[in-house]
PAPARO-180644 format. One record per atom (N, C-alpha, C): x, y, z. Coordinates in steps of 0.05 Angstrom, whole numbers. Last residue first. Example, Ala and Ser with C-alpha at 12.3 -4.5 7.8 and 13.67 -1.06 7.14 Angstrom:
<nulos>
NULO  257  -45  142
NULO  273  -21  143
NULO  258  1  157
NULO  264  -114  156
NULO  246  -90  156
NULO  264  -66  156
</nulos>
This chain:
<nulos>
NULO  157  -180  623
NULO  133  -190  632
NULO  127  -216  630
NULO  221  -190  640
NULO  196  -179  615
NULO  181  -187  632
NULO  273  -158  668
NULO  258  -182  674
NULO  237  -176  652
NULO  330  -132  664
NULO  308  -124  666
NULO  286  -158  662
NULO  402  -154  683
NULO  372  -154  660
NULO  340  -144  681
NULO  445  -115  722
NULO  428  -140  720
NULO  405  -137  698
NULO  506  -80  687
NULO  489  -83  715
NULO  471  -114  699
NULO  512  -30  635
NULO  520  -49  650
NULO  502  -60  671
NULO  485  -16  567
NULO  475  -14  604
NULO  492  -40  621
NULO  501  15  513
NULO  494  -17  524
NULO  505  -10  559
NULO  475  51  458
NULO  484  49  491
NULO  492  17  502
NULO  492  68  398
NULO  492  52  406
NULO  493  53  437
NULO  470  117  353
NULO  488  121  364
NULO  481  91  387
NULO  484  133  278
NULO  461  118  296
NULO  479  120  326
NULO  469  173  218
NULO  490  157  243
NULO  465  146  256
NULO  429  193  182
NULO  451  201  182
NULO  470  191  206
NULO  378  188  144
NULO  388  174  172
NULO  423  185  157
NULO  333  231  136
NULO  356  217  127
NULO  361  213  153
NULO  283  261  151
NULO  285  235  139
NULO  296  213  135
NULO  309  328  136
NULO  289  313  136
NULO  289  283  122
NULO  382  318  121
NULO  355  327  109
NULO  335  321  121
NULO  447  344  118
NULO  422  326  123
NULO  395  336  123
NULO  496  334  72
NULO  474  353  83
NULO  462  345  95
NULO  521  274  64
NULO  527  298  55
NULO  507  310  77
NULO  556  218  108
NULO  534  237  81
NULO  535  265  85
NULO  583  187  145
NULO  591  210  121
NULO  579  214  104
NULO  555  165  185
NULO  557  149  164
NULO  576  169  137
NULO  575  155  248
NULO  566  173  238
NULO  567  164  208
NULO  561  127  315
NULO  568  111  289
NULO  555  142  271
NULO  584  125  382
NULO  578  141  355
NULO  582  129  332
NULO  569  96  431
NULO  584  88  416
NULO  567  107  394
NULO  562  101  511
NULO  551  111  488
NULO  570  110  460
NULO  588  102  553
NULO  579  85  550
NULO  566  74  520
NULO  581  173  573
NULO  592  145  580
NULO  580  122  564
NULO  574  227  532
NULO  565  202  543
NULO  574  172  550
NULO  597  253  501
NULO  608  258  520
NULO  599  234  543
NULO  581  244  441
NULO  608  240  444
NULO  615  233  474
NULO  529  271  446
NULO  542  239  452
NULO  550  222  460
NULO  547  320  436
NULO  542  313  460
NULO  534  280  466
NULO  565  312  381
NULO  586  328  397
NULO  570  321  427
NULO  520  305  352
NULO  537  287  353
NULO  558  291  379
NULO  482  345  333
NULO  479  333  364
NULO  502  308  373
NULO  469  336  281
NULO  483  361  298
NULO  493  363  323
NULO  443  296  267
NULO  470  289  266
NULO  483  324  287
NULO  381  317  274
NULO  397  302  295
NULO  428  298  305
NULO  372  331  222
NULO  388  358  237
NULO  397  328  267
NULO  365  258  202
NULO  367  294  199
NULO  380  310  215
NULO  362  222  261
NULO  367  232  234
NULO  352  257  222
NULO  405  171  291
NULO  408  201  281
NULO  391  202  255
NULO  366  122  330
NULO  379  132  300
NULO  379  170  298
NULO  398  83  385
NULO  384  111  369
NULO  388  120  336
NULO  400  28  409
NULO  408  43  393
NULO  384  64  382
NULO  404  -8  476
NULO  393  15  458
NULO  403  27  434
NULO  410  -63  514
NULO  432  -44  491
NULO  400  -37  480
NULO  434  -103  568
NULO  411  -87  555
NULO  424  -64  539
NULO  490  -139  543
NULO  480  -130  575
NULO  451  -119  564
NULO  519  -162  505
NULO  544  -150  527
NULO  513  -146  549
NULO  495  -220  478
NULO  486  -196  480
NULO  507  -189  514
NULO  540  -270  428
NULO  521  -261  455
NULO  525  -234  467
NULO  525  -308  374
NULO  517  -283  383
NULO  515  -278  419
NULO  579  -339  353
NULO  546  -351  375
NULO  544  -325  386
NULO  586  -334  280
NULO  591  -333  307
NULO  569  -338  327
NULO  599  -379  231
NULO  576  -365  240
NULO  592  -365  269
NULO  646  -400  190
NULO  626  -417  211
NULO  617  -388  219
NULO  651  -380  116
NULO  660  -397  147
NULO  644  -394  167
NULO  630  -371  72
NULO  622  -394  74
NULO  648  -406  103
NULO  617  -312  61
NULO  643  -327  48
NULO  651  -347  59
NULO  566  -310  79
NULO  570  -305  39
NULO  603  -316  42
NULO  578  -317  134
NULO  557  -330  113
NULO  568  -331  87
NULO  612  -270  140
NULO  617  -293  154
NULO  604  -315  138
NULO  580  -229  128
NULO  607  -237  119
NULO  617  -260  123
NULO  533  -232  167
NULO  525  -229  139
NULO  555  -251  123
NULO  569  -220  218
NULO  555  -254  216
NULO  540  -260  179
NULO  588  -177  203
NULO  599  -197  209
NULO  584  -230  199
NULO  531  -155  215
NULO  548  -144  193
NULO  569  -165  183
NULO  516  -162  259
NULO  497  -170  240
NULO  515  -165  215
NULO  570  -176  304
NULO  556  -168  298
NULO  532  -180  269
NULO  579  -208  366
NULO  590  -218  338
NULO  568  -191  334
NULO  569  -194  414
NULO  598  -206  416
NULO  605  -210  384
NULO  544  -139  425
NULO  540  -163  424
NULO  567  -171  413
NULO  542  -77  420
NULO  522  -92  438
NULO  522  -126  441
NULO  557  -58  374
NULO  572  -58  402
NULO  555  -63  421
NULO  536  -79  333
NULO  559  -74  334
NULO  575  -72  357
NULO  481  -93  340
NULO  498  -110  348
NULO  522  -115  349
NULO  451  -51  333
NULO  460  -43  362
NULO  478  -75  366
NULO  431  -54  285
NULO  451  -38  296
NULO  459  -42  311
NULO  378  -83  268
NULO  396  -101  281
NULO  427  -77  289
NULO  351  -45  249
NULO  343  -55  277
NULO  362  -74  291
NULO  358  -45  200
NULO  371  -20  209
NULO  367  -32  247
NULO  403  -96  174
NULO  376  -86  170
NULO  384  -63  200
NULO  423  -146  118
NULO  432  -135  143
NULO  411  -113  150
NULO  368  -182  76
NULO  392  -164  76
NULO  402  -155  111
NULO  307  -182  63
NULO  336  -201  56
NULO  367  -182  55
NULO  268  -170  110
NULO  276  -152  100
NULO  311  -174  83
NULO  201  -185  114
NULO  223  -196  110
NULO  234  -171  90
NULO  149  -153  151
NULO  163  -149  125
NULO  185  -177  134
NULO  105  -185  188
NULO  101  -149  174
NULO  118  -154  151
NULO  76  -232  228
NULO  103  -227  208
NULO  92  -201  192
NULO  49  -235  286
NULO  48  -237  269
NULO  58  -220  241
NULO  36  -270  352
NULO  59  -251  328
NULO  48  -261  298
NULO  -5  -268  407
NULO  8  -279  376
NULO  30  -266  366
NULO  -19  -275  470
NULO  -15  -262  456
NULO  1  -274  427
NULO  -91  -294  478
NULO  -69  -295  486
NULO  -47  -278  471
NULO  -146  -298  470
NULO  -130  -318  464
NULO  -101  -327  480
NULO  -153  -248  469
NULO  -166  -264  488
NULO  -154  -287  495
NULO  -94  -213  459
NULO  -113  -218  452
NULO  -125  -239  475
NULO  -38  -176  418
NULO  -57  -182  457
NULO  -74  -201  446
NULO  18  -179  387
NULO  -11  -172  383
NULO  -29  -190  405
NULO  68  -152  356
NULO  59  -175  387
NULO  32  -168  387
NULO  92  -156  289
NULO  81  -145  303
NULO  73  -164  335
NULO  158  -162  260
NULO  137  -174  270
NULO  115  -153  293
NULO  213  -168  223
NULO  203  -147  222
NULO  169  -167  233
NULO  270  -214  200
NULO  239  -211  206
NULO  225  -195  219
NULO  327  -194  153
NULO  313  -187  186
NULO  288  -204  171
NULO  390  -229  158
NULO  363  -225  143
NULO  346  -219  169
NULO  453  -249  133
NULO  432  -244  143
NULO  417  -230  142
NULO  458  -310  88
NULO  471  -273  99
NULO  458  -274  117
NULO  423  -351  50
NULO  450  -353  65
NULO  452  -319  68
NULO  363  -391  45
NULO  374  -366  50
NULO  406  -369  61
NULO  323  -422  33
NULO  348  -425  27
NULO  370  -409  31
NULO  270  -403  53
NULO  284  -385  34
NULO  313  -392  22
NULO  259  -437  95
NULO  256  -437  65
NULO  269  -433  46
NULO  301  -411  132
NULO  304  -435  122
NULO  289  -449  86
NULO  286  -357  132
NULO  314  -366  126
NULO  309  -392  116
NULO  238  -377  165
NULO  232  -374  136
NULO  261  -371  128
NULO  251  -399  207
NULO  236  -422  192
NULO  230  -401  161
NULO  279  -362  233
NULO  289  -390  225
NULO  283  -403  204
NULO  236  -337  247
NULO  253  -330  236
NULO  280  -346  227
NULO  207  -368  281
NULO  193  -367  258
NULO  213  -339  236
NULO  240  -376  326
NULO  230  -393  305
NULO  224  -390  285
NULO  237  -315  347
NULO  266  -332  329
NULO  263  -354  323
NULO  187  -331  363
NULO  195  -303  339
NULO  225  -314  332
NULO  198  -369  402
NULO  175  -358  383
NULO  176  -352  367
NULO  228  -340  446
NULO  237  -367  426
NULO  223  -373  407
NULO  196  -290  455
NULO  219  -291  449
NULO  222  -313  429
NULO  152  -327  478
NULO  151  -312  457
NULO  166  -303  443
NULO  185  -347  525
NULO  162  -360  495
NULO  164  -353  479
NULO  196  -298  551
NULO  219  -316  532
NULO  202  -330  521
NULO  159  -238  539
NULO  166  -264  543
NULO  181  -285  533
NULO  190  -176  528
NULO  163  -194  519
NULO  184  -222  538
NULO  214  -130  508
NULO  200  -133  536
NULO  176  -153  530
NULO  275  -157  473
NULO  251  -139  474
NULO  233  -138  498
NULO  343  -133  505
NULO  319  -148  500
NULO  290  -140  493
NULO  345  -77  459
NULO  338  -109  466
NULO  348  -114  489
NULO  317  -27  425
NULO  324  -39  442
NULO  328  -71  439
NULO  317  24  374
NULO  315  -6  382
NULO  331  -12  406
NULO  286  78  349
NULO  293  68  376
NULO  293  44  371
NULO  263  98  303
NULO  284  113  321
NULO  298  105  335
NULO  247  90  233
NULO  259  65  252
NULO  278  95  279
NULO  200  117  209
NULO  221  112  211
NULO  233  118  235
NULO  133  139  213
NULO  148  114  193
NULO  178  109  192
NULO  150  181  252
NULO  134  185  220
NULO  150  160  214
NULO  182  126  284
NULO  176  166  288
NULO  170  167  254
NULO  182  72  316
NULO  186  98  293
NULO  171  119  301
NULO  217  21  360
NULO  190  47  355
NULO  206  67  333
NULO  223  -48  373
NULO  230  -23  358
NULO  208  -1  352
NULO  265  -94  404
NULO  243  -83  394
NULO  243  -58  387
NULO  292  -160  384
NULO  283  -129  386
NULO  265  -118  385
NULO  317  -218  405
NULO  294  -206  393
NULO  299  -168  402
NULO  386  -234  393
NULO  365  -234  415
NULO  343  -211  400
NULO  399  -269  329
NULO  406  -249  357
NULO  384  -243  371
NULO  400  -340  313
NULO  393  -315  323
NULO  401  -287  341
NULO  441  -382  264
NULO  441  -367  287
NULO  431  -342  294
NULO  437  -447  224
NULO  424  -409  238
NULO  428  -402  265
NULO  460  -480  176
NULO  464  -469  204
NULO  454  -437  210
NULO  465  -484  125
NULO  440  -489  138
NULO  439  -485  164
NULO  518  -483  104
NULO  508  -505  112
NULO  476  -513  123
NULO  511  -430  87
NULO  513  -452  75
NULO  499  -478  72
NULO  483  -391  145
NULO  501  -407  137
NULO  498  -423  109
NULO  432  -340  176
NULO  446  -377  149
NULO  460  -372  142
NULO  422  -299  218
NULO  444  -308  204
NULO  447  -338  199
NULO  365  -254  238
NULO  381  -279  237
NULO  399  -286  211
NULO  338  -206  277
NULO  361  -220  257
NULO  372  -240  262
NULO  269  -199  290
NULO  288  -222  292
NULO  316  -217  270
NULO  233  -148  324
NULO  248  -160  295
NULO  269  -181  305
NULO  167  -122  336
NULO  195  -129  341
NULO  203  -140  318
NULO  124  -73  371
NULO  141  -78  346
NULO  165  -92  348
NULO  69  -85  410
NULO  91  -72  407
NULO  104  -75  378
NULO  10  -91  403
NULO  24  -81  432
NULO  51  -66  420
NULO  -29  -74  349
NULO  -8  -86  356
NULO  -8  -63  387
NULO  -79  -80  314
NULO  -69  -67  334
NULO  -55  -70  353
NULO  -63  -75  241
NULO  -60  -87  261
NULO  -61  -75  289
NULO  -107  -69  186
NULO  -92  -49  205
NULO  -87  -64  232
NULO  -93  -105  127
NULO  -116  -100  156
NULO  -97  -84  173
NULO  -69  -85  74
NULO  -61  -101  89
NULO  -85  -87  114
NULO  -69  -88  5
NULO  -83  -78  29
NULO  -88  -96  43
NULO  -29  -75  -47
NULO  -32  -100  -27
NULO  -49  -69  -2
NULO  -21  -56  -113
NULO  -13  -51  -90
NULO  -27  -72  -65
NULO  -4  -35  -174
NULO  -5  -63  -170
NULO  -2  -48  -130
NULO  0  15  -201
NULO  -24  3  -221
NULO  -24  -30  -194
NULO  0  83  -174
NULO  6  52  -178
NULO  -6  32  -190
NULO  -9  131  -142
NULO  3  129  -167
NULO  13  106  -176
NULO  -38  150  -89
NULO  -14  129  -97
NULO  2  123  -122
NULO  -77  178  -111
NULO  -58  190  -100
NULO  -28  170  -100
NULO  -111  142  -130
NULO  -100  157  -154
NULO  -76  169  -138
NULO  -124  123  -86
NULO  -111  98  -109
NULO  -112  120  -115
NULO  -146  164  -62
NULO  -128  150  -42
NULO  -109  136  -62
NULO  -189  167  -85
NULO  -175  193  -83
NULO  -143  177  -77
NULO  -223  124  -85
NULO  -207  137  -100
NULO  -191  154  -107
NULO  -234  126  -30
NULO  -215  105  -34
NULO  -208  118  -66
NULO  -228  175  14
NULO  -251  175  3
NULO  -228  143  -15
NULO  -249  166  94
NULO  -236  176  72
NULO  -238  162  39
NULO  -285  149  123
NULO  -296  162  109
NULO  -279  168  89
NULO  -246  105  159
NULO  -267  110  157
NULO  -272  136  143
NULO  -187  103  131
NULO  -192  105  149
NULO  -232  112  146
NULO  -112  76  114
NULO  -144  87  102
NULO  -172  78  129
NULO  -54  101  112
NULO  -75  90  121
NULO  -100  98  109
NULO  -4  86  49
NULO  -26  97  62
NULO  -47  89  91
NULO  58  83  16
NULO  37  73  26
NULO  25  85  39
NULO  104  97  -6
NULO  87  86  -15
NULO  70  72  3
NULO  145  102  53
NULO  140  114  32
NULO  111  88  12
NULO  156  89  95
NULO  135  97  100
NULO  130  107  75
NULO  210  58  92
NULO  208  82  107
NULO  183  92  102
NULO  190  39  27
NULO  206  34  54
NULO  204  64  63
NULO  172  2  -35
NULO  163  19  -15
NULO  191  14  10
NULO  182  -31  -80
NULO  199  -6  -74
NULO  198  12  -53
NULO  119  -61  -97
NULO  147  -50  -104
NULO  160  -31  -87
NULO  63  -55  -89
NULO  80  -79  -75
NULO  105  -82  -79
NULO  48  -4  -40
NULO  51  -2  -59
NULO  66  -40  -60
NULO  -7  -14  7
NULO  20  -10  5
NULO  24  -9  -28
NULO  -58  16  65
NULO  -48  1  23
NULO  -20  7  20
NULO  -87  -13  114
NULO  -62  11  102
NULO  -57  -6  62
NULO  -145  15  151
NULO  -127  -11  133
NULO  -109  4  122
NULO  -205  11  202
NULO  -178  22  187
NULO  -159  -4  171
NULO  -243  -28  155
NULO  -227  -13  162
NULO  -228  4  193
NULO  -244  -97  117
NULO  -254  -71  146
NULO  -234  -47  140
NULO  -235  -133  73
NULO  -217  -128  99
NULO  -231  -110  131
NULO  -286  -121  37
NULO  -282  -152  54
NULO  -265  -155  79
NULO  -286  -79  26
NULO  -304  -92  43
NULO  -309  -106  53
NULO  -233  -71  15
NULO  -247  -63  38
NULO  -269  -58  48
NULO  -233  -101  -33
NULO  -224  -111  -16
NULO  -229  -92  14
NULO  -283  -59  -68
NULO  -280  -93  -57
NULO  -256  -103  -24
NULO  -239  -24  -68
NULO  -265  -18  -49
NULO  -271  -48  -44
NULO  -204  -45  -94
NULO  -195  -27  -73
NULO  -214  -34  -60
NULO  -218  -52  -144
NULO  -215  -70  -134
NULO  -201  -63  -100
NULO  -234  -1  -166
NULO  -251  -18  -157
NULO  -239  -44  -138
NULO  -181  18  -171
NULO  -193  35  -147
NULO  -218  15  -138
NULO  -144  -36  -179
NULO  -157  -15  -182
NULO  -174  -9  -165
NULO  -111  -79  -152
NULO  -107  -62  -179
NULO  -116  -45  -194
NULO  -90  -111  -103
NULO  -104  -89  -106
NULO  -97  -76  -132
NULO  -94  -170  -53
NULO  -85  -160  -82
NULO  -104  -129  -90
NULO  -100  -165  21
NULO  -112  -171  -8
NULO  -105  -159  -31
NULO  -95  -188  94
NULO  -92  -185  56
NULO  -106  -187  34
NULO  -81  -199  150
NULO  -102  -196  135
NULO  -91  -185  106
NULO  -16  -198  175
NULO  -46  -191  169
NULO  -59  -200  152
NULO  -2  -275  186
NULO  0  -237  181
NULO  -16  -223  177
NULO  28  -328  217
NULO  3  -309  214
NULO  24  -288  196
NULO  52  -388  174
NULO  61  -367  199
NULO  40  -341  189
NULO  50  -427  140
NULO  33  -423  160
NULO  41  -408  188
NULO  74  -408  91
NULO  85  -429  114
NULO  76  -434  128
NULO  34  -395  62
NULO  56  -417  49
NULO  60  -426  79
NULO  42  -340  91
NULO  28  -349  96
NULO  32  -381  84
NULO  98  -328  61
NULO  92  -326  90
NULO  74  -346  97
NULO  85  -325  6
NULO  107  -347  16
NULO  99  -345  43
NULO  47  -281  16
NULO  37  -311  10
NULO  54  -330  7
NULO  86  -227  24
NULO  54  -243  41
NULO  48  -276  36
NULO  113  -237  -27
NULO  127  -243  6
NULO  103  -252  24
NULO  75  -227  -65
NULO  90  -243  -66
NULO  99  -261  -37
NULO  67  -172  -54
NULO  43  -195  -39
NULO  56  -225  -46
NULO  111  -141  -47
NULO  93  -143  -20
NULO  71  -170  -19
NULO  172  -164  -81
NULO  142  -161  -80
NULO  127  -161  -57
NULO  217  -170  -64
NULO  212  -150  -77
NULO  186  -141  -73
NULO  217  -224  -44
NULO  219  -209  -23
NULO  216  -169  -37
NULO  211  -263  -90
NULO  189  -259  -67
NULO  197  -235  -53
NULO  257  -240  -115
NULO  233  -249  -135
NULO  207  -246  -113
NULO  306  -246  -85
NULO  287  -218  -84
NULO  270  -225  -106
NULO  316  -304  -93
NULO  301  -292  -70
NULO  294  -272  -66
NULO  343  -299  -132
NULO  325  -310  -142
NULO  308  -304  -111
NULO  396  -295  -122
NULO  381  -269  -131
NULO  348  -269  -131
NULO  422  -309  -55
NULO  415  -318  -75
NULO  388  -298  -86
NULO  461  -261  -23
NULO  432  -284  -27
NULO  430  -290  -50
NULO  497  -276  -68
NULO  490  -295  -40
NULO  472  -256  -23
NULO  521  -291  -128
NULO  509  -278  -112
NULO  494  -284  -94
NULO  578  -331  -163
NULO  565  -329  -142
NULO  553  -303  -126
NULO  584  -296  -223
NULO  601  -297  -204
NULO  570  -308  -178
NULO  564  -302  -276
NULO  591  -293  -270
NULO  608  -294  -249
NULO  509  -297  -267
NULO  514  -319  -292
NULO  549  -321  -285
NULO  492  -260  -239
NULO  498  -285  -230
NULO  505  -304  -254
NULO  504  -209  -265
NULO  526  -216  -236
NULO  524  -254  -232
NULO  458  -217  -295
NULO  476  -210  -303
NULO  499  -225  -285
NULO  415  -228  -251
NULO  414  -240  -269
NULO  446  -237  -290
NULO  423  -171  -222
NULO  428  -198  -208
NULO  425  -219  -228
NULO  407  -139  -269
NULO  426  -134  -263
NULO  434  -156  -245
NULO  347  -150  -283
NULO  365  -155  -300
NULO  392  -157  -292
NULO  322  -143  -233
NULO  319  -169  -243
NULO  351  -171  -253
NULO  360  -83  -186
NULO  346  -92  -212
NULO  342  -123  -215
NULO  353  -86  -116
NULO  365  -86  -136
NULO  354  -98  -159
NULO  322  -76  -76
NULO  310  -65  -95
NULO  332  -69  -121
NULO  355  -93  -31
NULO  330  -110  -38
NULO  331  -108  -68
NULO  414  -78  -16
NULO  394  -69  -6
NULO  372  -81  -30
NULO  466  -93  -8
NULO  454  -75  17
NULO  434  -73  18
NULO  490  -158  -28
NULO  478  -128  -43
NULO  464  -116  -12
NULO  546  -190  -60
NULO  526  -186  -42
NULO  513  -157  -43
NULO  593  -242  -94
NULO  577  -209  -87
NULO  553  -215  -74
NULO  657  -259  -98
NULO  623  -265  -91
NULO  613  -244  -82
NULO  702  -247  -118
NULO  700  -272  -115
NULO  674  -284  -106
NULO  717  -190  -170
NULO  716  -194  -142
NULO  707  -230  -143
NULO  723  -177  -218
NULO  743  -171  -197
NULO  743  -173  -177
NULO  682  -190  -250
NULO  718  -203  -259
NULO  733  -191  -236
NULO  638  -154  -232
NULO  636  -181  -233
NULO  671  -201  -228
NULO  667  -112  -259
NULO  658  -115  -233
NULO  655  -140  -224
NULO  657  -121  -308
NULO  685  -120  -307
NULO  685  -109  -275
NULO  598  -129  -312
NULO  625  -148  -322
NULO  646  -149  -311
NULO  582  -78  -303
NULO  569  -103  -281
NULO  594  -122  -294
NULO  608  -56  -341
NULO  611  -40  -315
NULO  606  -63  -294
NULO  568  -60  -383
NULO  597  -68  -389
NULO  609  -60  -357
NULO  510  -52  -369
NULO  523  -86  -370
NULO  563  -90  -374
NULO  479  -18  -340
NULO  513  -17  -345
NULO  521  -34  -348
NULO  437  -19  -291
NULO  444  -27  -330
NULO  462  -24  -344
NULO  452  15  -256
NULO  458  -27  -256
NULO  451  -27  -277
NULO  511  52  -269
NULO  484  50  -274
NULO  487  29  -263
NULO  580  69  -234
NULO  557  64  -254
NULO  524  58  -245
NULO  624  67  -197
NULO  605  88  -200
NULO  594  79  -232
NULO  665  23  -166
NULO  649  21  -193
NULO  627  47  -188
NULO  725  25  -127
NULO  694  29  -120
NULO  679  27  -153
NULO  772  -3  -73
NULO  764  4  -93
NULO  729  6  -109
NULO  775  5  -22
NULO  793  12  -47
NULO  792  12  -64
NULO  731  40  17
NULO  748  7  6
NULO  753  30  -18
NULO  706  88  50
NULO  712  56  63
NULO  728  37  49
NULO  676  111  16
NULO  689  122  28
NULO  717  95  48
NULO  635  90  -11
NULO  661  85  -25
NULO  687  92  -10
NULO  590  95  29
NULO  611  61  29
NULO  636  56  16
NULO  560  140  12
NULO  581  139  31
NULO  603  112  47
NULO  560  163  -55
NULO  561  143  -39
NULO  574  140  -6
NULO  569  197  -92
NULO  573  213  -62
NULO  560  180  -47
NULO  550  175  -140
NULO  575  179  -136
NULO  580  186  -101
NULO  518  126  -143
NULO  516  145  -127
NULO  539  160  -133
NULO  517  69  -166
NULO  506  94  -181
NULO  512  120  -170
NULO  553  25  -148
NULO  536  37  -133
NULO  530  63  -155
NULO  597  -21  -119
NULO  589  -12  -142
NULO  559  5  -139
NULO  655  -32  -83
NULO  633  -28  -86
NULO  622  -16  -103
NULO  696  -95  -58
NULO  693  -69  -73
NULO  651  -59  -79
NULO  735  -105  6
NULO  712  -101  -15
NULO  709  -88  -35
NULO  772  -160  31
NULO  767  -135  13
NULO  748  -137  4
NULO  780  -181  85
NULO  768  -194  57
NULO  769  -166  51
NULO  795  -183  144
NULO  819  -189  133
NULO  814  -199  100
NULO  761  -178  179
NULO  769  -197  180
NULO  782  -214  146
NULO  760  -113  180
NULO  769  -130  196
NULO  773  -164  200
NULO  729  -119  122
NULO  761  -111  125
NULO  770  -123  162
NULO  673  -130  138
NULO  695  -147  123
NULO  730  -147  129
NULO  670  -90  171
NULO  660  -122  184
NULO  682  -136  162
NULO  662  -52  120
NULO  683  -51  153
NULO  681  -76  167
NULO  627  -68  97
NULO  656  -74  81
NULO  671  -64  108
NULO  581  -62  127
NULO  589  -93  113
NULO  623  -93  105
NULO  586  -12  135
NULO  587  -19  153
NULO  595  -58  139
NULO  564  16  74
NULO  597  15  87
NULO  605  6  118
NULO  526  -24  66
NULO  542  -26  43
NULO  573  -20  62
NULO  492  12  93
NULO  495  -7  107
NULO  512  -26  86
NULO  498  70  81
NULO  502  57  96
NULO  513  35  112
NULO  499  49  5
NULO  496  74  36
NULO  516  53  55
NULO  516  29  -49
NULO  534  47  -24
NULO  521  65  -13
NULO  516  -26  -76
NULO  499  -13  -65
NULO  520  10  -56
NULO  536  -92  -77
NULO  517  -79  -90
NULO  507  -54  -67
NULO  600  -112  -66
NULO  572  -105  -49
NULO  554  -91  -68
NULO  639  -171  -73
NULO  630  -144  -89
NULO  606  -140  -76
NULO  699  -186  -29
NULO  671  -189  -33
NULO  656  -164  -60
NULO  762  -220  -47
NULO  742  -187  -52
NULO  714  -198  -51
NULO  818  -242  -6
NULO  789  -249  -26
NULO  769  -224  -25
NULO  842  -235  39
NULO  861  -224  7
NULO  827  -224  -8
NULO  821  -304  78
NULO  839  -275  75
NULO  848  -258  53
NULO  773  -343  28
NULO  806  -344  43
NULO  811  -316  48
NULO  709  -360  14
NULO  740  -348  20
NULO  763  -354  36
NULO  680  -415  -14
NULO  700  -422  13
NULO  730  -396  7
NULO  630  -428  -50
NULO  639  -404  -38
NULO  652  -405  -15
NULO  588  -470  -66
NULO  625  -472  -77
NULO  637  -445  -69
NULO  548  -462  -38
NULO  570  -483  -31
NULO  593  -485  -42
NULO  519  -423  -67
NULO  526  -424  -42
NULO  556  -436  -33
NULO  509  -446  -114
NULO  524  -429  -113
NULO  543  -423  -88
NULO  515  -524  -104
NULO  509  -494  -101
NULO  523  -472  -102
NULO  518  -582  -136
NULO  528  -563  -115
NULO  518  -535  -121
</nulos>
């Protein structure tokens, strides 16, 4: 039996969340409404998830005496966000069921790792190639073309570690600028649009999709998601296949975005897979008040092994992300019919930072896709 499978909460039962932004204090609000305590452990002190539960761990993740006596107080832990240490999910799991299972940020840490479980399945993605020096840079763009973007294969998000590379620019300049000994050059896709699949495993192996999204950034970070996306139900049913089908590999139990590009062609049009994100994710927002179960929920619902809700979308829903000076703008919002304020309690805001998100959902008849 499985970690998985020997995880049947009851009401009173403490989830432990690895992490405290955001999406740490929207999990433990999904929780508490249905009646599970959380606690949260998080380095941050100004965390804004501690704000939310009763009780909170401010330590290192190398804090082996801290991960222990964290571990002893809750009944299955879960984590907000990827980048959590080897050592530290290795610790938690010897002690207490961790769902996802830890052994799945082994691929999903790694950019080229993740690339080649992908491809493993025979689902497209870009173009690829391993990168460890400036020589081995130029090689692979000679073989990829360009334009091409290099990623770092650790730690990257929101546009951070990584680059376009573009006709004349110079490639060593580019690898020293990166500051990395291990990175992935991915072919520059010329995608129609940007979408994402969240989907929610079960235990049992049961998945349930929310309706496809789609999504535009501003400098590398996430502004606008809509749904329905403006694509075809094929395609639609498509993309929540192949969001299925890697949950499913992946043995996967919470939920978990697929992050996909729609890409035209003579052919016709394809998708093809960008990131797996193992965790609740910023595009799926708008399922708080846009849909009958949310991504937060249906995570909770998973890790403490009761039945999955049947996601269904209230009408066409937009979510905006506040961020930076954006949050200033909260107060006119507010005034907007229809319009749901989610503000996260962080401190200052900054260039960058996501600081709330604000949710619409449009009464009346669906928009038709193409």
């Amino acid at each position: 039996m499985t970690a998985a499978n020997q995880v049947k909460l009851k009401p009173g039962d403490t989830i432990g969340i690895l992490g405290g932004g955001q999406l740490g204090r929207m999990l433990a609000l999904a929780a508490a409404r249905l009646g599970l305590r959380c606690q949260v452990f998080s380095p941050d002190p100004d965390s804004p998830a501690f704000d939310v539960v009763q009780h909170a761990t401010c330590a290192e993740y190398a804090d082996v005496e801290a991960l222990e006596l964290f571990a002893n107080d809750v009944d299955v832990i879960t984590y907000e966000f990827e980048n959590v240490p080897a050592a530290t999910a290795m610790i938690l799991a010897a002690r207490r069921p961790v769902l996802p299972n830890h052994e799945i940020l082994q691929t999903t840490q790694d950019r080229l790792a993740e690339k080649d479980f992908i491809t493993r399945l025979g689902i497209g993605t870009a173009d690829y190639a391993d990168v460890g020096s400036a020589q081995a840079l130029r090689t692979a763009i000679n073989r990829i073309g360009l334009p091409a973007v290099i990623k770092t294969r650790r730690f990257g998000y929101d546009g951070k570690g990584q680059a376009i590379i573009r006709d004349g620019d110079d490639p060593d300049q580019i690898w020293n600028d990166l500051a990395t000994r291990s990175a992935i050059l991915e072919a520059f896709v010329p995608f129609e649009r940007e979408i994402s699949v969240i989907a929610a495993r079960g235990a049992d192996g049961h998945v349930e999709c929310f309706d496809v999204t789609e999504n535009e950034h501003r400098d590398h970070i996430l502004k606008f998601s809509t749904a329905p996306a403006a694509i075809s139900e094929a395609l639609a049913a498509q993309a929540r296949g192949i969001a299925e089908k890697i949950a499913s590999a992946l043995d996967y139990v919470g939920a978990l975005a697929v992050e996909m590009f729609v890409v035209p062609g003579g052919g016709g049009t394809t998708l093809l897979v960008n990131e797996i994100a193992p965790r609740v994710h910023n595009s799926g927002h708008w399922t708080l008040d846009g849909a009958s179960v949310s991504q937060f929920e249906q995570h909770i619902r998973a890790i403490a092994g009761w039945p999955l809700g049947k996601p269904v979308r209230h009408g066409p829903v937009t979510m905006t992300n506040l961020i930076g000076d954006d949050i200033h703008d909260y107060q006119r919002w507010l005034t907007i019919p229809g319009a749901t304020v989610h503000l996260y309690g962080k401190g200052a805001p900054r260039p960058g930072r996501k600081m709330g998100h604000v949710i619409e959902v449009t009464a009346g008849s669906e928009k038709q896709p193409p």
